[in-house]
LUMFIPA-586993 format. One line per 10 residues: for each residue x, y, z of C-alpha. Coordinates in steps of 0.02 Angstrom, whole numbers. Layout:
REM residues N
X:Y:Z; ...
***
This chain:
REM residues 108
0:0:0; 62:187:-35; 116:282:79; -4:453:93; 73:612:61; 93:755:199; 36:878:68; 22:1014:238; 210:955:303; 275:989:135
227:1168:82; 269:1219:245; 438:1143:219; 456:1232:68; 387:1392:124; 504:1385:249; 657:1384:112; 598:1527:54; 567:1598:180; 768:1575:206
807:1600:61; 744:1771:70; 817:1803:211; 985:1764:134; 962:1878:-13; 931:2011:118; 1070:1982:201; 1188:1980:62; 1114:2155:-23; 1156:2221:126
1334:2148:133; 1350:2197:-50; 1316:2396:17; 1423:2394:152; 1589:2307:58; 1543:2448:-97; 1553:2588:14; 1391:2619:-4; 1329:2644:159; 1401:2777:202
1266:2860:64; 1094:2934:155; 948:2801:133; 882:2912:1; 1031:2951:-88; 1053:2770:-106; 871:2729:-176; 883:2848:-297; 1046:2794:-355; 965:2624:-384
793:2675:-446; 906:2782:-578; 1014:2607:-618; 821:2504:-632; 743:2629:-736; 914:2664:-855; 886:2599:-1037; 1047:2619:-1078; 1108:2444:-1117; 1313:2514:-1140
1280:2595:-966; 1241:2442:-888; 1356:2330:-968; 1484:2436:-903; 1404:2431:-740; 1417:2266:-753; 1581:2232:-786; 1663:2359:-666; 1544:2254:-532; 1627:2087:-621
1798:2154:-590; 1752:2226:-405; 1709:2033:-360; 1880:1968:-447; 1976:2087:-344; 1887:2031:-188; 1930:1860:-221; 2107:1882:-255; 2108:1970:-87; 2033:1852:14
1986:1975:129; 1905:2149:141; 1968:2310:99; 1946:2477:193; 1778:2532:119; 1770:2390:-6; 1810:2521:-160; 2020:2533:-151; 2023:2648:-322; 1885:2768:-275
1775:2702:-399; 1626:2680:-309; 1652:2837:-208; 1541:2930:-368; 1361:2885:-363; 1333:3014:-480; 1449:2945:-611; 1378:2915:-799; 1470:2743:-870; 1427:2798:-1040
1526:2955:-1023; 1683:2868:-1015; 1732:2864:-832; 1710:2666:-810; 1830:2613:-934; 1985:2704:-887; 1972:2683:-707; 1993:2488:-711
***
């Protein structure tokens, strides 16, 4: 005879990984601000930064984004360890900075 399924026991098990799971994402967005440099931006500073970054069409802008972040996360690795205010050339210290106008390319 088959064995019945806990139907109950199982989406609570599962909301419980996500409920984790979220928790984790949390956790690292905010790890991700800190090692940046980023918090030492005001709360609305920062949301407009990244409301700006969502809202950009500018698919050169964010491919340079993009790299500069890939390169940020080689450099940590290489490391093995923090730096003082996760951005050692200044390049994150510029929230205000257009990619597209040049200023992400020669930095790196």
């Amino acid at each position: 005879m088959r064995k019945v399924r806990d139907y109950n026991a199982e989406l609570k098990a599962l909301e419980d990984k996500a409920r984790g799971l979220k928790a984790r994402r949390v956790e690292q967005l905010g790890q991700l601000v800190i090692a940046t440099g980023a918090d030492t931006l005001d709360m609305e500073t920062l949301a407009g930064v990244l409301l700006d970054a969502v809202a950009l069409q500018n698919a050169e802008a964010k491919e340079a984004w993009r790299a500069k972040g890939a390169a940020f996360f080689q450099r940590r690795g290489r490391k093995g360890g923090r730096t003082a205010g996760g951005n050692s050339d200044g390049t994150g210290a510029q929230p205000g900075t257009n990619p597209a106008s040049g200023s992400g390319a020669a930095s790196d």
